[in-house]
C-alpha positions as CSV (number, residue, x, y, z in Angstrom):
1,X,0.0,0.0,0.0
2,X,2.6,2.4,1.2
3,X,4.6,1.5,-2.1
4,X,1.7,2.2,-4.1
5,X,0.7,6.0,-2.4
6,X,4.7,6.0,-3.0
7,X,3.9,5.6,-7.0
8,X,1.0,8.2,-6.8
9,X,2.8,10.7,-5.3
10,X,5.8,10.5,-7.6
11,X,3.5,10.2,-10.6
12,X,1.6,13.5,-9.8
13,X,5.3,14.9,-8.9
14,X,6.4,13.7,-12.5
15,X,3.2,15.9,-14.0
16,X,4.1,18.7,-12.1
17,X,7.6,18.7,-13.8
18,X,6.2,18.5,-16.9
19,X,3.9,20.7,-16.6
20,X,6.7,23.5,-15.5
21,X,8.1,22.6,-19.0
22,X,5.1,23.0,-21.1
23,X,4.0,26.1,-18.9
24,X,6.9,28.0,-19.0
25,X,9.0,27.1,-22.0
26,X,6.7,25.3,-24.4
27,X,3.6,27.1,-25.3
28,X,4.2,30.8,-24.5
29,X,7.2,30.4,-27.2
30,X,5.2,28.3,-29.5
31,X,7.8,25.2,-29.7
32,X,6.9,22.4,-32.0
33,X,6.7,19.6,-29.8
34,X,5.7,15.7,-30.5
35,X,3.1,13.9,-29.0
36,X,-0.6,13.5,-29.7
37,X,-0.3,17.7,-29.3
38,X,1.7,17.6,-32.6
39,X,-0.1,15.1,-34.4
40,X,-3.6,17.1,-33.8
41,X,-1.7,20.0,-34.8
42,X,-0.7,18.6,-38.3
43,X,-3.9,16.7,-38.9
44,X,-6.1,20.7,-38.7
45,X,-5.0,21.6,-42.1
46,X,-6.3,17.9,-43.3
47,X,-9.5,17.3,-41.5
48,X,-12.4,19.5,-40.3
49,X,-12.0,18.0,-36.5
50,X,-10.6,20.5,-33.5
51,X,-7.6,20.0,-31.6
52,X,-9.1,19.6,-28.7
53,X,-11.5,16.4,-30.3
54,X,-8.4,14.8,-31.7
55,X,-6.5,14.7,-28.7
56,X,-8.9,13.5,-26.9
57,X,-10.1,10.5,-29.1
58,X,-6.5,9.7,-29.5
59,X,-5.7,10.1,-26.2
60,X,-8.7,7.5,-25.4
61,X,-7.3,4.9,-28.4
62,X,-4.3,5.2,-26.7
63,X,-5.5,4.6,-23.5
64,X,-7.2,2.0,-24.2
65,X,-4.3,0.5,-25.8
66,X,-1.7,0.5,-23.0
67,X,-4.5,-1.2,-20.7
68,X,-4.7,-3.8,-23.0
69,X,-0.9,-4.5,-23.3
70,X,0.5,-3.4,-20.1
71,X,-2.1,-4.2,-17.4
72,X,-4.5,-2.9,-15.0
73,X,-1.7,-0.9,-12.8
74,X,-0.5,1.1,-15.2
75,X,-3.9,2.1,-16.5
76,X,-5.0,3.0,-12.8
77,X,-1.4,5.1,-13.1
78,X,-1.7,6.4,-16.3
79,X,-5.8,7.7,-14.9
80,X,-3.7,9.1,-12.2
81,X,-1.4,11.1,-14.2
82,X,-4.3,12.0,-16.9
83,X,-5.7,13.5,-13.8
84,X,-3.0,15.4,-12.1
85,X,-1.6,16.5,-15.2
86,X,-4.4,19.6,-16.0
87,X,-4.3,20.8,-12.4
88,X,-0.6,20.9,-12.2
89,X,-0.7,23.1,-15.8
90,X,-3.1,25.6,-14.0
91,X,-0.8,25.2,-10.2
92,X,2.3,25.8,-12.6
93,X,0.9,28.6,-14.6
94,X,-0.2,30.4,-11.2
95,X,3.3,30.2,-9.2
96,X,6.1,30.6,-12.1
97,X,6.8,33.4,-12.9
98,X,6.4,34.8,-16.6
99,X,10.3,36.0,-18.1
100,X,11.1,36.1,-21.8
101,X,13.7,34.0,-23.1
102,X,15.2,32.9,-27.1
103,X,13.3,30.3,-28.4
104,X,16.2,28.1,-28.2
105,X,16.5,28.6,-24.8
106,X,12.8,27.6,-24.6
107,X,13.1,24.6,-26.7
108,X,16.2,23.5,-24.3
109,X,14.9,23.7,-21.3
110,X,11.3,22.7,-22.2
111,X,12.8,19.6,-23.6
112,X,14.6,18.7,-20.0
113,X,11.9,19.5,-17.9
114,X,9.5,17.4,-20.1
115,X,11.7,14.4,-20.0
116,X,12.8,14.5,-16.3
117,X,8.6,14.7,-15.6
118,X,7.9,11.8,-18.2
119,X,11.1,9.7,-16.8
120,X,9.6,10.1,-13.4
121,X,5.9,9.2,-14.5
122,X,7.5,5.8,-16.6
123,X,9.7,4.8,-13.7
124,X,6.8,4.6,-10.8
125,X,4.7,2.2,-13.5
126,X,2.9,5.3,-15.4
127,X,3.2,7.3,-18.2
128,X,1.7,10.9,-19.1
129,X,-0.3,9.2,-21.9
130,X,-0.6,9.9,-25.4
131,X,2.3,8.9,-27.3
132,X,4.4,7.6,-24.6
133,X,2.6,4.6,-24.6
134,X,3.0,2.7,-28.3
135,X,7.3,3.0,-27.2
136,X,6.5,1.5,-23.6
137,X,4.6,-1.3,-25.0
138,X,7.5,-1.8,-27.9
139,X,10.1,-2.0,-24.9
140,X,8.2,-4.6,-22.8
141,X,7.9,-7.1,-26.0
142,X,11.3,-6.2,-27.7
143,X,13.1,-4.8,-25.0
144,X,14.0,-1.6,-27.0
145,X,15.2,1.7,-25.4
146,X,11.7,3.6,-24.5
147,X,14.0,7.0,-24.8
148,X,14.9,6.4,-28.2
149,X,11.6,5.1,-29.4
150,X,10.0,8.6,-28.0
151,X,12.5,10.4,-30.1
152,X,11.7,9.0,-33.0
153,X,8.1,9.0,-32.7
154,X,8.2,12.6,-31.8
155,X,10.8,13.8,-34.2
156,X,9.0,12.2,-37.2
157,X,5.7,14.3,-35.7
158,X,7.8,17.4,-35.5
159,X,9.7,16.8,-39.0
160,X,6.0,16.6,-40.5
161,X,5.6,20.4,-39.8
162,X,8.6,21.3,-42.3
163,X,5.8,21.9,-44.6
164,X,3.3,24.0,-42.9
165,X,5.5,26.1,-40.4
166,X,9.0,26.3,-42.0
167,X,12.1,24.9,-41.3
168,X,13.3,27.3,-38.4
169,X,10.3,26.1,-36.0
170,X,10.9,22.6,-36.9
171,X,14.7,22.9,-36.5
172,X,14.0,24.1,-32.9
173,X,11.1,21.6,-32.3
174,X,14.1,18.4,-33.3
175,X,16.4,19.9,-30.5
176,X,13.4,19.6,-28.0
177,X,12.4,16.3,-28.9
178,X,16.3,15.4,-28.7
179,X,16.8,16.9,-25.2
180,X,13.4,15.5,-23.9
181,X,14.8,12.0,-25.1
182,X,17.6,13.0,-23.5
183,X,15.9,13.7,-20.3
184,X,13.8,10.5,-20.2
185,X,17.3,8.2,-21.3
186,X,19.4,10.1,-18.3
187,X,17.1,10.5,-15.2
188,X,15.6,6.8,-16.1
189,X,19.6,5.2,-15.9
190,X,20.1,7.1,-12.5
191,X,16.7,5.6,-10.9
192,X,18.1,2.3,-12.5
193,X,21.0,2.4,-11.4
194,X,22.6,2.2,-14.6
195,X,25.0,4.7,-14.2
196,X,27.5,5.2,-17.0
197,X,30.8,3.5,-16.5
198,X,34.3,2.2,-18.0
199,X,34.4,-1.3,-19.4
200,X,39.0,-0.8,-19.0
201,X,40.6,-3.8,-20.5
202,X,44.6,-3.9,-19.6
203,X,47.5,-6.3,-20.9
204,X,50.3,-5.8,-18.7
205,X,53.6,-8.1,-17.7
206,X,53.2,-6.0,-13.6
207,X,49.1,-7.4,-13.6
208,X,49.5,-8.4,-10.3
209,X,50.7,-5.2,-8.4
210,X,48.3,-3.3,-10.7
211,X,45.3,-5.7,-9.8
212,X,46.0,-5.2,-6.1
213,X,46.8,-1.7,-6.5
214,X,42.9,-1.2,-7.7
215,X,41.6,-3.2,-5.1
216,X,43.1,-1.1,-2.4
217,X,42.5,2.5,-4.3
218,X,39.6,2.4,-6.3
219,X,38.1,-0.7,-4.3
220,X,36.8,-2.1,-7.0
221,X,37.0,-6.3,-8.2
222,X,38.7,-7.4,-11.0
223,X,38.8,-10.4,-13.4
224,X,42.1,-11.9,-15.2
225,X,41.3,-13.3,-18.4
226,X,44.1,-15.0,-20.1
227,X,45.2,-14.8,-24.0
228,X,47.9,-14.9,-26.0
229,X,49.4,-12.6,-28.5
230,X,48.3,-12.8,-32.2
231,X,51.9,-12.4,-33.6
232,X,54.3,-14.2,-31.2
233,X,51.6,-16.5,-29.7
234,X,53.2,-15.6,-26.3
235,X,50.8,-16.3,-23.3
236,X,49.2,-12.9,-21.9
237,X,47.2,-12.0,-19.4
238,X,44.5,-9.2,-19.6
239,X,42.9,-7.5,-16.4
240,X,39.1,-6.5,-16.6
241,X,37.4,-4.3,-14.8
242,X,34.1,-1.9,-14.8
243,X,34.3,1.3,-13.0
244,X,32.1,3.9,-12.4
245,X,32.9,7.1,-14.7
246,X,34.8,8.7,-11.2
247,X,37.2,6.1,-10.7
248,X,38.0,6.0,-14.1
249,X,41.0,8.2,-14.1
250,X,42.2,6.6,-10.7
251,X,43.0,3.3,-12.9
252,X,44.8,4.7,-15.4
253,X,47.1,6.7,-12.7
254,X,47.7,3.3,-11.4
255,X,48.3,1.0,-14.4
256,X,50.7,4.3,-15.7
257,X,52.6,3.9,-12.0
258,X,53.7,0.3,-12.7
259,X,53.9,0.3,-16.6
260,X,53.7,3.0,-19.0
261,X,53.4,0.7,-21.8
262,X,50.7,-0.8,-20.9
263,X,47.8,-1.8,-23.6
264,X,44.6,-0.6,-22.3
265,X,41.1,-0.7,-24.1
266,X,38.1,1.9,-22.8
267,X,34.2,1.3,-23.6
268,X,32.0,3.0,-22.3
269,X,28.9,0.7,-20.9
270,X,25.6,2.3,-19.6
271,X,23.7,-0.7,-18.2
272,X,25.7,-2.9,-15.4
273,X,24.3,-5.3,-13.5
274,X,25.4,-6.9,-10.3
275,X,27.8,-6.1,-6.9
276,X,29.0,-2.8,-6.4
277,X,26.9,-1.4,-9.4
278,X,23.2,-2.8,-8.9
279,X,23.5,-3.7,-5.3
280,X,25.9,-3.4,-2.6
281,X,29.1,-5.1,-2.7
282,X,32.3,-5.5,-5.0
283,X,31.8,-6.9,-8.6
């Protein structure tokens, strides 16, 4: 129960955020946006509907859709945030304060805001509706990354308006839909835990002061792989380890302290699972 008023409360806080976005940056400047918003938009040249009637029917298809591929919590959620979402609009528009700003500007920060409210609504099992929920319901079934899909979806809306606004609005709708993608991608990985970190790969002949040397300073684990070179065939030994984008530089100090000519590899990994990284403890 407690979890569950938890989820309600971080769902209406989500809308809020959102709504701060859209309030302050995204209609007074007029930024082409994605959405079910910017599809009713592009339809009004094509069919003699309002707006306001084709959100709404959409907004009840899509509904309707979500319940029917993602369950009866996120529905109850997704009612919850459908809810919340007008009165936060009208809390927002009463306590910000009104300041003028560059279009850009508008576009960037509306884009944040939107995605830090809709990564808040996703991660407590809702969404904000509309056109959030075809990419949820494409990452349960083919585990693809929701953030992306969102882009995509709304970036194809926005592109659609090259022909009836011009290509300066749509040029500052993409970078909205990037950095609300952006938002939803970034503040999603840090309630995941998925952090972004170093994948380091070293060859060394001194692995074993280096290995211990990163146990005791970075207190991290380690793994020793062993290989062998592809031109002398010589036996090798290669030291892996995953560390947190802070630590990073604190390995490379120490493998440079016992061999300068040291081989390393660096990846960069933004999903890690297990000790040190998903739970507590050392990998």
């Amino acid at each position: 129960m407690l979890k569950k008023i938890k989820n309600i409360l971080c769902i209406i806080l989500g809308c809020f955020v959102l709504a701060v976005g859209v309030e302050s940056f995204i209609l007074p400047y007029n930024i082409l946006s994605g959405g079910v918003a910017g599809i009713a938009v592009l339809l009004k040249p094509f069919i003699p509907i309002s707006e306001e009637t084709v959100v709404v029917v959409l907004n009840i298809l899509l509904f309707a859709l979500g319940t029917a591929f993602l369950g009866r919590e996120f529905a109850i959620n997704t009612v919850v945030a459908t809810a919340a979402y007008p009165i936060c609009l009208v809390v927002a528009e009463k306590i910000i304060p009104s300041f003028e700003v560059e279009p850009l500007i508008a576009a960037i920060y509306g884009g944040l805001l939107g995605g830090i409210g809709t990564a808040i609504c996703i991660h407590n099992g809702g969404s904000t509706g509309g056109m959030d929920i075809p990419p949820l319901i494409i990452e349960k079934y083919f585990n693809f990354d929701v953030s992306k899909e969102i882009m995509v979806c709304d970036a194809l809306t926005v592109s659609c308006g090259l022909w009836i606004y011009g290509i300066e609005p749509v040029l500052i709708g993409l970078i909205c839909v990037f950095l609300y993608s952006f938002g939803v991608e970034k503040f999603m990985s840090l309630y995941d835990g998925r952090l972004a970190s170093k994948r380091i790969e070293i060859i060394s002949d001194h692995y074993d002061e280096i290995i211990s040397d990163i146990h005791i300073t970075v207190d991290r684990g380690t793994t020793l792989l062993d290989a062998s070179g592809g031109y002398t065939y010589k036996p090798k030994k290669v030291i892996l380890c995953v560390v947190p984008e802070k630590d990073y530089q604190k390995v490379i100090d120490i493998v440079n302290k016992y061999d300068k000519s040291a081989f390393i590899i660096v990846s960069q990994t933004y999903d890690v699972h297990g000790e040190g990284f998903t739970f507590e403890g050392r990998l």
